[in-house]
C-alpha positions in Angstrom: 0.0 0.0 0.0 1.5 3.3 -1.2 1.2 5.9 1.8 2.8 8.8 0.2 3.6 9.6 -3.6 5.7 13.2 -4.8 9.4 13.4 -4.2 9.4 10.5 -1.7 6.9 7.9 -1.8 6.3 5.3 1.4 5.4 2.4 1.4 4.1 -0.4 4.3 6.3 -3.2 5.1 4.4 -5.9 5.1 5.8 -8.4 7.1 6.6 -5.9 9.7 3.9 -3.7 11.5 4.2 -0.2 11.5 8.0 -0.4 9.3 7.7 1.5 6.1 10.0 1.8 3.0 10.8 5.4 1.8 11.6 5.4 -1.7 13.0 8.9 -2.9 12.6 10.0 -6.9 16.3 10.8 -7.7 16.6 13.6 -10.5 19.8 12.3 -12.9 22.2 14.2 -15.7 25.2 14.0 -17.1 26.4 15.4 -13.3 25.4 12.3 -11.6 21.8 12.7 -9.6 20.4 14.5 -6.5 17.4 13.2 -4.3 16.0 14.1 -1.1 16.8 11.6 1.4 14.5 13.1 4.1 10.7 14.5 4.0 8.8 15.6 6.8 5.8 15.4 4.8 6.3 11.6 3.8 7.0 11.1 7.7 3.7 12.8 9.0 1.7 11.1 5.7 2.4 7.8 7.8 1.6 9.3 11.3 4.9 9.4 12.3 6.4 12.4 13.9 9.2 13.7 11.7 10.6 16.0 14.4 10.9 13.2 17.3 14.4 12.3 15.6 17.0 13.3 17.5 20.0 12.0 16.3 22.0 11.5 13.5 24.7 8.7 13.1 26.9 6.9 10.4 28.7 3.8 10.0 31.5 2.6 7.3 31.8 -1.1 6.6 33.7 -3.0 4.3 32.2 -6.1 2.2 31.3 -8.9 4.1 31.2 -6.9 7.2 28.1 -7.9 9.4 26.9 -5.6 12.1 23.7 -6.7 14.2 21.2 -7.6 15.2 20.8 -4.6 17.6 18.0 -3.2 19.9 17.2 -0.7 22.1 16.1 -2.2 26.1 13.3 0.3 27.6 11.6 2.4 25.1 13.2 1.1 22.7 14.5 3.4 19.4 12.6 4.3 16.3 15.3 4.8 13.5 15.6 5.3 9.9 18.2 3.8 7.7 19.8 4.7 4.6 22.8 3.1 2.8 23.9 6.4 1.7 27.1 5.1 -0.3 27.5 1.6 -1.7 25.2 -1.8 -0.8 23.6 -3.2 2.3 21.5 -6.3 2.6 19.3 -4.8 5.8 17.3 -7.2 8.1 14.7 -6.0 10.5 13.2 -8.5 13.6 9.9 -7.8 14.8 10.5 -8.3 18.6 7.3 -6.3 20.2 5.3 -9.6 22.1 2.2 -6.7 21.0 2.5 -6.8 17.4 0.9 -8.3 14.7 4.0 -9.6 13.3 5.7 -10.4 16.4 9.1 -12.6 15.5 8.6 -12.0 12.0 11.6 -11.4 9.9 12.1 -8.7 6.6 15.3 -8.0 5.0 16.1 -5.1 2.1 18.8 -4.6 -0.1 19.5 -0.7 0.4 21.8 1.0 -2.1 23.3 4.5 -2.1 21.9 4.4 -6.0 18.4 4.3 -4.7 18.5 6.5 -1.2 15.7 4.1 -0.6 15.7 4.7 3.6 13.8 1.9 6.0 11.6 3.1 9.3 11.9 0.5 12.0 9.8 0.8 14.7 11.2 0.8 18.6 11.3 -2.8 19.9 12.1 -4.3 16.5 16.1 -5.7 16.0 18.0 -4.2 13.2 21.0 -5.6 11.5 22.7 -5.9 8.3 25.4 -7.0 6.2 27.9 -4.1 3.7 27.6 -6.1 0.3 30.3 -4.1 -1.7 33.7 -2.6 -0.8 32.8 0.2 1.3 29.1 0.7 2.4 28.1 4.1 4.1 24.7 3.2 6.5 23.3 6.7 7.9 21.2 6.4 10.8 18.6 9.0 12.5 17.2 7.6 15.7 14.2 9.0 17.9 16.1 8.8 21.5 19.9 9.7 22.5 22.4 6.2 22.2 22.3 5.0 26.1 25.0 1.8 25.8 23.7 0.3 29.4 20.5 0.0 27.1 22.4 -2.4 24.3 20.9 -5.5 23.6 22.6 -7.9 20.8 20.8 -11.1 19.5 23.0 -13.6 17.2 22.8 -12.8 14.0 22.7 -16.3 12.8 20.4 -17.4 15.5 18.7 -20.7 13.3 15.5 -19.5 14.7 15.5 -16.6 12.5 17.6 -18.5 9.6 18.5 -15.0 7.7 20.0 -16.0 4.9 22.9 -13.4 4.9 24.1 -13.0 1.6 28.0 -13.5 1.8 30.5 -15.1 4.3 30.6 -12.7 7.2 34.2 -10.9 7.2 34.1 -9.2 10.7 31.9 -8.4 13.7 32.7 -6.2 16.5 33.3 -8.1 19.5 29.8 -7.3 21.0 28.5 -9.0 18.2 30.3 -12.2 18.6 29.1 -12.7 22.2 25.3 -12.0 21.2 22.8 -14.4 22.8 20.5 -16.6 20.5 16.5 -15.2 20.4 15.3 -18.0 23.0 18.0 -16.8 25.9 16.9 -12.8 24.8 13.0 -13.9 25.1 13.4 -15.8 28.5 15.2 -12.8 30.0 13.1 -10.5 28.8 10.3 -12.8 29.8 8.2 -13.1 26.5 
């Protein structure tokens, strides 16, 4: 379902409730292109608040790199996410025991061609893998980073089977210790 046409147009994800995809209409010449990467008007079409973004971050990764599966403890974070240079396979976990879609899985491939940018609601996991030499991923999240409220699940947790496109090169050392989804849900409770 198509929320929002013009310069940006968003879009539902299906398989997760409340995500949405927001695809930009990049203008091209012999220059190279320009697009906008951010719209409050898109944001508010979808009854999200556009000003209740608060931060701004970016990550580099080389190919294979693998960074995730990442959430938020507490309130949890709203972000968006853009591959602003290069290619990411992004994957997003529904973990809300509320929703719809609860443990339910979705993965993109974001491109810094498209500027196509992904909304992932608080309480959902977020992770994904750089697919070509360097891959810029921009991030604008709703609440200030708090690291005593960092949660990592296992990226290759056979629960969730993502089927991560390449051989993973690196992960950060958080990352390696994650626990698997069951150990996350029994502490949590859920």
């Amino acid at each position: 379902m198509t929320a929002a046409e013009g310069p940006m147009k968003a879009t539902e994800v299906p398989e997760i409730a409340g995500a949405f995809l927001f695809e930009p209409t990049p203008y091209a010449d012999e220059r190279g292109f320009f697009c906008r990467t951010f719209d409050a008007d898109a944001i508010r079409a979808v009854g999200l608040d556009p000003n209740a973004f608060v931060q701004d971050s970016v990550s580099r990764s080389v190919r294979g790199v693998l960074r995730g599966l990442h959430l938020r403890s507490g309130a949890g974070e709203a972000k968006l996410v853009r591959c602003s240079y290069g290619k990411i396979f992004d994957v997003v976990v529904d973990l809300r025991p509320d929703s719809p879609t609860y443990l339910a899985v979705a993965f993109f491939e974001l491109s810094g061609e498209t500027q196509t940018t992904v909304y992932i609601p608080a309480g959902c996991a977020h992770g994904f893998q750089a697919l070509t030499g360097t891959a810029d991923t921009s991030y604008r999240i709703d609440r200030p980073h708090d690291p005593a409220e960092d949660v990592t699940i296992a990226h290759d947790d056979p629960e969730l089977a993502i089927p991560w496109p390449l051989p993973v090169t690196s992960l950060s050392r958080r990352d390696r210790k994650a626990t698997g989804l069951a150990e996350y849900l029994n502490r949590r409770g859920k």
